[in-house]
C-alpha positions as CSV (number, residue, x, y, z in Angstrom):
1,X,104.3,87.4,93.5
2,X,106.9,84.9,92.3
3,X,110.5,85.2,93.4
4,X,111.8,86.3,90.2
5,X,109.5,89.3,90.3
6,X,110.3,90.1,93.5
7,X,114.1,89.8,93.0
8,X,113.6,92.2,90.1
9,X,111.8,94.2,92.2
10,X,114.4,94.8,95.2
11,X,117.1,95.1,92.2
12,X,115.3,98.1,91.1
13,X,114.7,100.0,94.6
14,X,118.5,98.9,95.3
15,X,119.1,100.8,92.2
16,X,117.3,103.7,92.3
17,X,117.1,104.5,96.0
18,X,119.4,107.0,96.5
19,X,118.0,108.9,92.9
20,X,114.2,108.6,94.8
21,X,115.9,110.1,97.9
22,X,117.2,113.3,95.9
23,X,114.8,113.8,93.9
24,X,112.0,114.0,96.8
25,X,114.1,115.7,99.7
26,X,114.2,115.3,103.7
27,X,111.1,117.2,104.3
28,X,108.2,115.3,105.9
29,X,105.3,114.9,103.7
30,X,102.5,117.5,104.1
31,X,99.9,115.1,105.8
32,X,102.3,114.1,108.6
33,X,101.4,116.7,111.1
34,X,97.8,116.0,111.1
35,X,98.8,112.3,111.4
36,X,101.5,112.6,114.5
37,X,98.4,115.1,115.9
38,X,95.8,112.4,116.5
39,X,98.5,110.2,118.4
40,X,99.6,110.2,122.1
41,X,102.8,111.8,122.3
42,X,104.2,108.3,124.0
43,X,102.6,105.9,120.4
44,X,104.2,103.4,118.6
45,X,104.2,103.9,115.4
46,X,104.9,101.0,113.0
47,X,106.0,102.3,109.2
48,X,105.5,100.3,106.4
49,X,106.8,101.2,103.1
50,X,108.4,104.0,104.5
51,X,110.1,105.1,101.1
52,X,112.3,107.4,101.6
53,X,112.3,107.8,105.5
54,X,111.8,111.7,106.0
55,X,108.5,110.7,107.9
56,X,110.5,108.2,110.0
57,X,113.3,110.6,111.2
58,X,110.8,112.9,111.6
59,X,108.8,110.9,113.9
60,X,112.2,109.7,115.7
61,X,113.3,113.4,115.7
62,X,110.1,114.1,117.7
63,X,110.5,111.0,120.2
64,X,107.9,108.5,118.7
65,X,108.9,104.6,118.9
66,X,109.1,103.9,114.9
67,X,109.3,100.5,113.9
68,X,110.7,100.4,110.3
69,X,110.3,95.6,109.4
70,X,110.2,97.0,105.4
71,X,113.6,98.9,105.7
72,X,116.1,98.3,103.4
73,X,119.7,98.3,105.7
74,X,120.7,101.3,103.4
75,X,117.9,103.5,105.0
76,X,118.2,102.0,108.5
77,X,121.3,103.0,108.9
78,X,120.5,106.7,107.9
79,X,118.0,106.3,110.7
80,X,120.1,105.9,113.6
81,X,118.0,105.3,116.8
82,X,115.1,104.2,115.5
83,X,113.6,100.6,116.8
84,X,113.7,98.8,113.8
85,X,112.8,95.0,113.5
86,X,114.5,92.4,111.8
């Protein structure tokens, strides 16, 4: 992907984050408790494209170590406590 693309790109999520957000609520998706139930309650759990991040508070909710590298600083600071790489 060439820069301008992905610039466009970012401009768009930037945008239309906090509609996304709404519009799909806090509750964690239906698959996630068959997901967090095939992982040792001490796992690392590293989220990419994380959307929204109602699996990620979630998981942090529950005590799992969620990396979040593809958050924007908008949703990491929603998702206070959470071990999120630069």
């Amino acid at each position: 992907m060439n820069e301008s693309a992905d610039a466009a790109t970012l401009r768009f999520y930037g945008k239309e984050a906090e509609k996304y957000c709404e519009r799909i609520g806090s509750a964690p998706t239906s698959t996630l408790e068959e997901f967090l139930g095939r992982l040792p309650r001490d796992a690392t759990i590293l989220e990419l494209g994380c959307g929204s991040g109602r699996d990620s508070a979630e998981m942090l909710r529950r005590g799992y170590d969620v990396l979040l590298p593809m958050a924007r600083r908008k949703s990491r600071s929603r998702l206070s406590g959470s071990s999120i790489d630069p």
